[in-house]
N, C-alpha and C positions, 0 to 999 in steps of 0.2 A: 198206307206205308209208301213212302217215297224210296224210291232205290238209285243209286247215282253210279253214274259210271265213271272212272279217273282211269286215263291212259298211265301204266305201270313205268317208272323212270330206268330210266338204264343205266346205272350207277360207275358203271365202268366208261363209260364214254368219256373222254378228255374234252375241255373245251378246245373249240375251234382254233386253226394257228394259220395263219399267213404261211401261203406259199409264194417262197422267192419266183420271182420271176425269170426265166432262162437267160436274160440278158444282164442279169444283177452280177453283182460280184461277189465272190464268195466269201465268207466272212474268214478273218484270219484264225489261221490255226496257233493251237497255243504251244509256245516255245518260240513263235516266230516273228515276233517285232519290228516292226517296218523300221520304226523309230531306231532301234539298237544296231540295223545294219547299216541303218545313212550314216548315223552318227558316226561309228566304225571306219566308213567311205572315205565323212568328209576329214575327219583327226587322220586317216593314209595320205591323202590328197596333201592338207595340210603340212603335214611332218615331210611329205616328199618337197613341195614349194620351197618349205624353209633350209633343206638338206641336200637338196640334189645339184650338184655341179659339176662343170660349168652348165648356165643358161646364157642365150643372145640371142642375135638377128642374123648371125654370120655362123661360118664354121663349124667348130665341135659344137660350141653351144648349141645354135640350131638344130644341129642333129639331137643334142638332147632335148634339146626343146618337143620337137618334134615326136620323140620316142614318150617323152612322159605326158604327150596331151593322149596318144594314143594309148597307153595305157591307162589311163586314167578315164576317156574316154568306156573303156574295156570294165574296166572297173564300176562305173556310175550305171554302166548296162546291168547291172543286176537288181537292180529294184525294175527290170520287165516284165508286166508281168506274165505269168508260164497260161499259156495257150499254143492252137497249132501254131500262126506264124513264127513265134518266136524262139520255139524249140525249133524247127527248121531250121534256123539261120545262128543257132545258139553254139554248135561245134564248130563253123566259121569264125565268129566274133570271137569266142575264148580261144581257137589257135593263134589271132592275128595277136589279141592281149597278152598270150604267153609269150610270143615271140617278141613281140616290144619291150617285154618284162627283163626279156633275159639281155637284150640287143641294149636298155637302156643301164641294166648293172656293167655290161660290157664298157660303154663309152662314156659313162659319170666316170670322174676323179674321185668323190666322196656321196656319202647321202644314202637314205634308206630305198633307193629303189628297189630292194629284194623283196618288200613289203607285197609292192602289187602283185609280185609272184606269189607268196602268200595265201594271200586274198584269192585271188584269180583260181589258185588250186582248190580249194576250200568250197568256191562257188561252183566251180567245178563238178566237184561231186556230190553237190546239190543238186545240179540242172540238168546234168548228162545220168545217162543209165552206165551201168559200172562196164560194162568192156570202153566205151569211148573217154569216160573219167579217167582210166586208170590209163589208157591211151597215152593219153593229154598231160594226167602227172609225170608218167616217166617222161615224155619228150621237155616237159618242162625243168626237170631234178637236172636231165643230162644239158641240157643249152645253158643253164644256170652256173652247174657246178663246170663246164666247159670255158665259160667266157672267163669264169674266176681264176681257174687253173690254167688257162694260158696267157690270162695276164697280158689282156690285147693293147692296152692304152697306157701308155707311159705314164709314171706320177698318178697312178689308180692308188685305191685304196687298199692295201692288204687286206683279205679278207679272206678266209678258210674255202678250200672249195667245196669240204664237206657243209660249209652254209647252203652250196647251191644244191647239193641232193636232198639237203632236208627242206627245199624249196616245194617238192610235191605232195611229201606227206600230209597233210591239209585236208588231202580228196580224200582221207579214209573220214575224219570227221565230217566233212560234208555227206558220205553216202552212209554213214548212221546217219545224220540228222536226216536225210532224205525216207530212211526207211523210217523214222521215227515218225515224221509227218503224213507219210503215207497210211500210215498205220492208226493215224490220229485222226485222218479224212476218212478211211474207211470204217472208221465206228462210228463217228459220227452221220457217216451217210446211212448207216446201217442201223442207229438211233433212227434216223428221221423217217428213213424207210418201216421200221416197224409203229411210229406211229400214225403213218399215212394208213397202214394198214389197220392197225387199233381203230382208228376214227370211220372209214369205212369199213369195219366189223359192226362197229357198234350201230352204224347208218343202217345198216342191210339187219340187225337186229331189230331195232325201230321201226323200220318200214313191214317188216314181218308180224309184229307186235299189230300192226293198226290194220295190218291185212285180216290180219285175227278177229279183232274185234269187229272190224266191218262187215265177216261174215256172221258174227254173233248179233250183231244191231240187225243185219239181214233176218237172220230167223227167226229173232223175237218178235220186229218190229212188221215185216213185209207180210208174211203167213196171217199172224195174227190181224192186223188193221186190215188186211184184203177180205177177213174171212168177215169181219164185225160189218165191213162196209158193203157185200155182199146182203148180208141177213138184215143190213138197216134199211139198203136199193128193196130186195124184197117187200119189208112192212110198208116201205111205204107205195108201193104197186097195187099190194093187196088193199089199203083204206080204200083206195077207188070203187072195189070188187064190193066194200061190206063185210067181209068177211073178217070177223073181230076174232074170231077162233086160231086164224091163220097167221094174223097179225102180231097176238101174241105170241104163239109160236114161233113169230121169226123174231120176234121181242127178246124171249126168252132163251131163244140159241147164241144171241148177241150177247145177251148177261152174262151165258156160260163160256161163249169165247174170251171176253175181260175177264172172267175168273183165270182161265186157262191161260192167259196172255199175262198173268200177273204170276202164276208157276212160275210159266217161262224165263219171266226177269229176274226172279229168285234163280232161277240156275246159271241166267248167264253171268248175274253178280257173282255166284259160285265160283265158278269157272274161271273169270277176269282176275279173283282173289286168290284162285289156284288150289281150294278147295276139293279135296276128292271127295268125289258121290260115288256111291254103290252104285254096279254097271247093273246088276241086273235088277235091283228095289226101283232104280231110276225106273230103267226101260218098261218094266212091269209099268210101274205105277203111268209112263207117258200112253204105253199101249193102253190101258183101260180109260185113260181120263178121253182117247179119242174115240171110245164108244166098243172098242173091239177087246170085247173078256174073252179070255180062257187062247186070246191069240198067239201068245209067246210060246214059242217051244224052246229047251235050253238042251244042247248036245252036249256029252262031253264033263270032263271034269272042271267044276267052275273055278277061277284063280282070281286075285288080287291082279288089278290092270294098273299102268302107271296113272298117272291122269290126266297126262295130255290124249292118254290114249282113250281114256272111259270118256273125255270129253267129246272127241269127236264121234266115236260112235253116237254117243249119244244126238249129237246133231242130223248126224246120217238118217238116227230113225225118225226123227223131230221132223225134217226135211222131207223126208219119203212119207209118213202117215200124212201129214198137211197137203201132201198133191195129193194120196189117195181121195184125202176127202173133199178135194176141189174139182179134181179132174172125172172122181169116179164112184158120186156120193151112194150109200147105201150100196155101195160092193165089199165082199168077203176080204177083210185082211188077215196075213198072216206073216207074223215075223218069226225068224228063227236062229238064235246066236250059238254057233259052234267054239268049242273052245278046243284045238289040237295043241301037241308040243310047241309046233314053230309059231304058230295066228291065233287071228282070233277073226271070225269070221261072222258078219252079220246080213241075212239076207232080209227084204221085205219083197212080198209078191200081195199085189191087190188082184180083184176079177172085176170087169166091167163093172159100172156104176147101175144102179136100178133106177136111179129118180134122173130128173134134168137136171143137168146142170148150166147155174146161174152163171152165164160171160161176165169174164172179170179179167182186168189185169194181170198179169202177175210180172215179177221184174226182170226175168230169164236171168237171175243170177243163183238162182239154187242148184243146177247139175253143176254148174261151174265152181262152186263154194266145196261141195262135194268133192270132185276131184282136186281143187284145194288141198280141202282138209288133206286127203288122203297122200295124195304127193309127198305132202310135208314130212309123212310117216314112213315115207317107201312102201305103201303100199297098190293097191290096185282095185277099182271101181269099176262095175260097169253096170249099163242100167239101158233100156227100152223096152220092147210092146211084147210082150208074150204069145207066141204063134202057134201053140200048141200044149194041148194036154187041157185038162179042165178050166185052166184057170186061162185060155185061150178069151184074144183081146183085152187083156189085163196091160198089168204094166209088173217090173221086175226090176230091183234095185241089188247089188249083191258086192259088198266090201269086206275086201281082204287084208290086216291089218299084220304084219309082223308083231311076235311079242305076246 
């Protein structure tokens, strides 16, 4: 029978997504069309060109000349885009624009210059945080409806001064839109932040996943092939010796470890499939197949484990019988799994070994897979040489599992 192992997918995992780079630009928010505020810009620009008078090279003109490039200048400034410099310098630029704004309705004869007041307010409390907006409007309502109501420039235009106060109101739409886009970055940053996270959830599940199974490929494959190549080094030591009695016997211990080695892959396919085993038909059945009957003691009233939990136990004793019987062939084992309210607790204690043992390899990843397992559980592992009591010179394994 052949058994196959497949790494378990992790179904929640999004695929992979470009991350912008810190120097990118950030993509536009929606409501806010680059396109619909030039347009906007250049049709104020325009309608002022075509309406605003007088213009020249001399005099009044000149001064109006002069007042509508700077506004207008004030104006085209808002396709800037918003970073530190620009907000810096962004309550400068919009006083100089409102005051051009108001200074250019003052000295036209005719023409829409109250536009770029307007505009100017609007962007306003876009760009500015609302005490300097609201600032910026009233000084702008009052220079506006000012210049109107006194009527500075002979043959002006009549024009209401109540035009010039409702020159500010603008910056109340501007600071809805403001908050609306703010509002629009911050879920969106807060979208992307939860799938930065998702996608490293899912990584850190995965790598978890193959931690798993590396230490199940450990105890199937390292224990076993150490033990087969151990007993195959033997037979073939002893052909020199003649001795065809001994030979077989390490022949035969080799059979029984491939028998044993082929359990084993039955359970870790178990296991990988997620498969609950009975914790203590297991454990029984692993204790007797390593040669040690009547070894398990059970404390306690015995329960239903989850099984990630029955699994790792089970590894623990897997782990620990395989050293006894590497490290310490032909010594006393004894396992003993307590079951209290809060754990579940599994000890193993071996005593010195009786025969020699055969130098071998081994991969120094088994105490470490151990406290692995156990970490994973919240629980706590501890294992070395036993320095007293009968089972003195032994060795001592003893995990404590929540649950």
């Amino acid at each position: 029978m052949q058994y196959v192992l497949r790494m378990p997918t992790t179904e929640s995992a999004p695929p992979p997504r470009k991350t912008p780079s810190l120097g990118a630009v950030p993509p536009p928010v929606p409501g806010q069309d680059p396109r619909v505020r030039w347009a906007l810009t250049l049709a104020v620009i325009v309608v002022g060109i075509a309406t605003v008078r007088p213009m020249g090279f001399s005099g009044r003109g000149l001064a109006v000349a002069a007042l509508f490039v700077v506004s207008t200048a004030a104006l085209l400034a808002r396709g800037l885009p918003e970073n530190a410099a620009t907000q810096r310098f962004a309550p400068g630029w919009l006083t100089v624009g409102i005051i051009a704004a108001a200074a250019l309705i003052g000295v036209s004869s005719s023409g829409t210059g109250y536009l770029f007041a307007f505009f100017l307010a609007g962007h306003i409390g876009y760009r500015l945080s609302a005490g300097w907006a609201l600032s910026l409007a009233l000084l702008c309502s009052v220079l506006c409806a000012g210049v109107m109501y006194l009527d500075l420039v002979p043959g002006q235009q009549q024009l209401p001064w109540t035009l010039g106060l409702a020159t500010g109101t603008p910056v109340l739409i501007g600071i809805l839109n403001r908050s609306q886009h703010q509002a629009v970055r911050a879920a969106i940053a807060a979208s992307e932040s939860a799938g930065r996270a998702a996608r490293a959830e899912a990584r850190t599940a995965v790598l978890t996943e193959r931690g798993r199974i590396a230490r199940d490929v450990h105890d199937v494959l390292a224990h076993s092939l150490a033990g087969i190549n151990m007993q195959l080094e033997l037979a073939d030591a002893l052909i020199d010796t003649g001795d065809l009695e001994k030979v077989r016997e390490a022949n035969a211990k080799a059979h029984a470890l491939v028998k044993e080695s082929l359990k084993q892959a039955q359970w870790t396919v178990h296991t990988l499939r997620e498969d609950a085993l009975p914790l203590v038909e297991s454990l029984t059945a692993m204790v007797e197949s390593s040669g040690h009957h009547d070894a398990l003691t059970i404390t306690g009233t015995v329960r239903e484990l989850p099984a990630q939990l029955t699994q790792n136990l089970l590894r623990i004793a897997q782990e620990s019988l395989t050293n006894a019987a590497r490290h310490a062939p032909g010594g006393d084992v004894g396992v003993e799994l307590t079951f209290v309210a809060a754990s579940t607790t599994l000890k193993i204690r071996n005593r010195p070994g009786t025969r020699g043992v055969t130098a071998g390899l081994g991969s120094g990843m088994g105490l470490i897979g151990m406290r692995e397992r156990v970490a994973l559980l919240e629980g706590t592992v501890t294992a070395g040489p036993v320095t007293e009591g009968p089972d003195r010179g032994g060795w001592h394994v003893e995990a404590v599992i929540p649950g």
